[in-house]
C-alpha positions, 0 to 999 in steps of 0.5 A, spaced: 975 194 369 975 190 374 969 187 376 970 186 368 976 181 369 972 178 374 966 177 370 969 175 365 972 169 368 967 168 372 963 166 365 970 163 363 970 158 369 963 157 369 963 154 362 970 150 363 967 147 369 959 145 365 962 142 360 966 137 364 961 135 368 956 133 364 963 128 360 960 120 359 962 115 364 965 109 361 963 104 365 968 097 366 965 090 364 966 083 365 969 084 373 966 080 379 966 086 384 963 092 382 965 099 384 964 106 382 964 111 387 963 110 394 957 104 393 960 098 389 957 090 390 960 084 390 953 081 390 953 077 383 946 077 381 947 085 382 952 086 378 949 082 372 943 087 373 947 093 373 951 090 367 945 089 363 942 096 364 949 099 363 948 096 356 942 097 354 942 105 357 943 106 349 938 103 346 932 101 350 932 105 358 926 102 360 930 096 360 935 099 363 931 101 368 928 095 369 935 091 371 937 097 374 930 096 379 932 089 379 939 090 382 937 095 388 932 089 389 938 084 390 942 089 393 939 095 396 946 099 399 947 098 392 947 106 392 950 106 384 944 102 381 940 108 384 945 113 381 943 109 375 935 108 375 935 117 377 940 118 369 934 113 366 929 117 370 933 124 367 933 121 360 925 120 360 925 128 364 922 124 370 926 128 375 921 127 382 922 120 381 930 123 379 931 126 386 927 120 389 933 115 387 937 120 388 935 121 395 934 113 396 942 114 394 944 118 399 940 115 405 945 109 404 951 112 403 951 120 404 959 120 402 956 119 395 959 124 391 955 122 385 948 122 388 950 129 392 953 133 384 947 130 381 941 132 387 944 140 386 943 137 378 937 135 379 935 141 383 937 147 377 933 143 372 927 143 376 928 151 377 929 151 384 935 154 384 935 157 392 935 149 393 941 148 390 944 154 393 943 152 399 945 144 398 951 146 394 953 150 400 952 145 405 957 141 401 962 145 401 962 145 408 963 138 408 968 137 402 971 145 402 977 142 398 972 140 392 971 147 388 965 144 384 961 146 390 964 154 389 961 153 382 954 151 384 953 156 388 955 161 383 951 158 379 945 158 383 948 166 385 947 167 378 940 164 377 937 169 383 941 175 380 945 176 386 951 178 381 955 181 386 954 175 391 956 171 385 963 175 383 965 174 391 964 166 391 968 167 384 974 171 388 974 165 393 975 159 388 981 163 385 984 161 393 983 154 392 
């Protein structure tokens, strides 16, 4: 009975926590500095880029991808113009050049927590769930106070069928 109420809390706290990772971002317009996470600009011609992908994520990604590129070539430490081009890259299932971007991100700024949730992302959608477990955690070790890492490694537990490791990673969110 126990490990019941465990499982299903489990199945709970994994579902809640999916459907607010994946929750649109609304991005600010007609500013002069631009700033996401970790990897603003002040770079006018950059943000110009930047805003001009952003508008035409929906309609035309190519295009997007294109100011994107445009934006890291005015601003290289740009990190968010990379976070950017690896959605695009996403959108088109494109994901080694998604986790080339991604990469790219992190080397400008490896406290971009974007990029980090979007590698571990990456890495599950391309099935390499030891990868993800092992970033996740690695993480965590870096930010214990963020619980989506907990997440990600039981999901990665879950992936591996290591149920029982997957219920004690679970029992240690519930201490946060």
């Amino acid at each position: 009975m126990k490990y019941l109420f465990q499982s299903i809390f489990l199945l709970f706290f994994l579902s809640v926590v999916r459907a607010q990772i994946f929750i649109p971002i609304i991005i600010p317009t007609g500013t002069t500095a631009y700033t996401r996470y970790n990897c603003g600009t002040s770079n006018k011609k950059a943000i110009d880029y930047m805003q001009k992908g952003i508008d035409n994520l929906e309609t035309n990604i190519d295009a997007a991808l294109v100011y994107f590129k445009g934006a890291i070539k005015v601003d290289s430490l740009f990190c968010d113009a990379y976070d950017f081009s690896a959605d695009v890259f996403m959108m088109k299932e494109e994901y080694d050049s998604a986790m080339k971007y991604i990469n790219h991100s992190l080397n400008v700024n490896s406290a971009n927590r974007w990029a980090s949730k979007t590698k571990v992302r990456l890495h599950f959608i391309m099935r390499e769930y030891e990868k993800a477990g092992d970033y996740a955690y690695s993480q965590h070790l870096k930010q214990p106070d963020d619980g989506i890492w907990y997440y990600y490694l039981a999901e990665s537990l879950l992936h591996r069928d290591l149920l029982d490791s997957a219920k004690n990673v679970t029992l240690k969110m519930q201490m946060i």
